[in-house]
N, C-alpha and C positions, 0 to 999 in steps of 0.2 A: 630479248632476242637481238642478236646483233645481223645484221643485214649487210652482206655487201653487192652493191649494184651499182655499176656504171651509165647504165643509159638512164638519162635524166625524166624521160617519157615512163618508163617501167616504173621508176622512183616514188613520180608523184601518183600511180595507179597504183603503189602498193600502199601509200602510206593512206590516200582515199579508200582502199581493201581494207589495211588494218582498222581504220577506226570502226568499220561496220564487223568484223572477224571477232576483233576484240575489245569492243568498248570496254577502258577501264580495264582490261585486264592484263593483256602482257604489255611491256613496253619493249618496243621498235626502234632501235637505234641503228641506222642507217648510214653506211661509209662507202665511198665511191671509187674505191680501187684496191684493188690487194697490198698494199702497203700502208695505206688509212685502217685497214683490217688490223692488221699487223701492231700498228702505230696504239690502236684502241687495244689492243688485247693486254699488247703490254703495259697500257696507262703514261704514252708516253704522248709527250708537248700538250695541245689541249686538250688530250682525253685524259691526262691525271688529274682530275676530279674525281673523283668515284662514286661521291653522291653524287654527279652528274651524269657519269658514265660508269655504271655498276659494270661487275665482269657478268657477261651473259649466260644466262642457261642451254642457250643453243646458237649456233655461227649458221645463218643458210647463205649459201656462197653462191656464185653465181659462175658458170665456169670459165666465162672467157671475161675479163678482165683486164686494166691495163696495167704496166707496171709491172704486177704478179698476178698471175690468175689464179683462180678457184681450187686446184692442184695445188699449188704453192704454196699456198697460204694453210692448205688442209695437211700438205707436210709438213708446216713446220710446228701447228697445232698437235698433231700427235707425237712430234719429235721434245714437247717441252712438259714435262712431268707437271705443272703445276695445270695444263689444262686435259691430261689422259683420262675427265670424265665429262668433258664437254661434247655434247652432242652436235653436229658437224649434218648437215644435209647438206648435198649439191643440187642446184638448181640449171637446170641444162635449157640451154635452146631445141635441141632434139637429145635422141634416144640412140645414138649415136653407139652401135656395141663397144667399139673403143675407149667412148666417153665413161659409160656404163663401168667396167672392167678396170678403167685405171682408177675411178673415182670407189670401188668397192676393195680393189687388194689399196689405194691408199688409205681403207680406213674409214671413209663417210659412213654413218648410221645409216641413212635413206638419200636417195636420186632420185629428184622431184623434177618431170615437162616442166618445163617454166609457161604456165598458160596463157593464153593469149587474148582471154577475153575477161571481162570484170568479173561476173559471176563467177567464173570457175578461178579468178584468182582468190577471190574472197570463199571459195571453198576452201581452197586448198591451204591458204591462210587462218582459216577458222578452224582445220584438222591438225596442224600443226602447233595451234595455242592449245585445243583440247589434250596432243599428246604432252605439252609441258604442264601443263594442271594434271595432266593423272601421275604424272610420275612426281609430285611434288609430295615429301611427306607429311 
């Protein structure tokens, strides 16, 4: 799962979520702006590795962003045929009906609160590794 997230605080409470969400099971690759997103997707500068950085089963974006926001980066994902079956969540600070509406006609699977407390991020972390293990064939 590829992660974009700017604020350094949320970062390190996700990657402390994910070890408890997903021991062992998904891997969390973490980029800290919409053009680090970008930069990963397409395998370019340090992220062409690919045993290092495999391309992700899912992008959860985060929507304000610096550089390119969460929008941005979600257009240009559905704009590039070789990712039109990559699953795309936005991760919202609020519920925003604007946020909501621009983030569904661009295209996002799901529009996740971005939660504010451990527990419920480590929910909602752990509901999102279950939907990539059920859709795995």
């Amino acid at each position: 799962m590829l992660v974009a997230e700017d604020d350094p605080n949320d970062v390190h409470l996700m990657e402390l979520a994910a070890q408890q969400a997903a021991p062992g099971g998904v891997a969390f690759k973490i980029v800290r702006d919409g053009e680090e997103a970008l930069a990963y997707l397409k395998g370019g500068g340090r992220f062409a590795d690919r045993q290092r950085y495999p391309l992700p089963d899912l992008a959860l974006l985060d929507v304000r962003m610096p550089k390119l926001d969460g929008f941005q980066v979600l257009q240009w994902i559905r704009n590039e045929p070789d990712f039109k079956n990559l699953k795309v969540f936005i991760w919202a600070d609020s519920q925003f009906e604007s946020d909501v509406k621009r983030a569904k006609s661009g295209g996002a699977d799901r529009i996740i609160p971005k939660p504010n407390d451990m527990a419920t991020l480590r929910d909602t972390l752990r509901d999102i590794c279950k939907t990539l293990r059920d859709e795995q064939p």
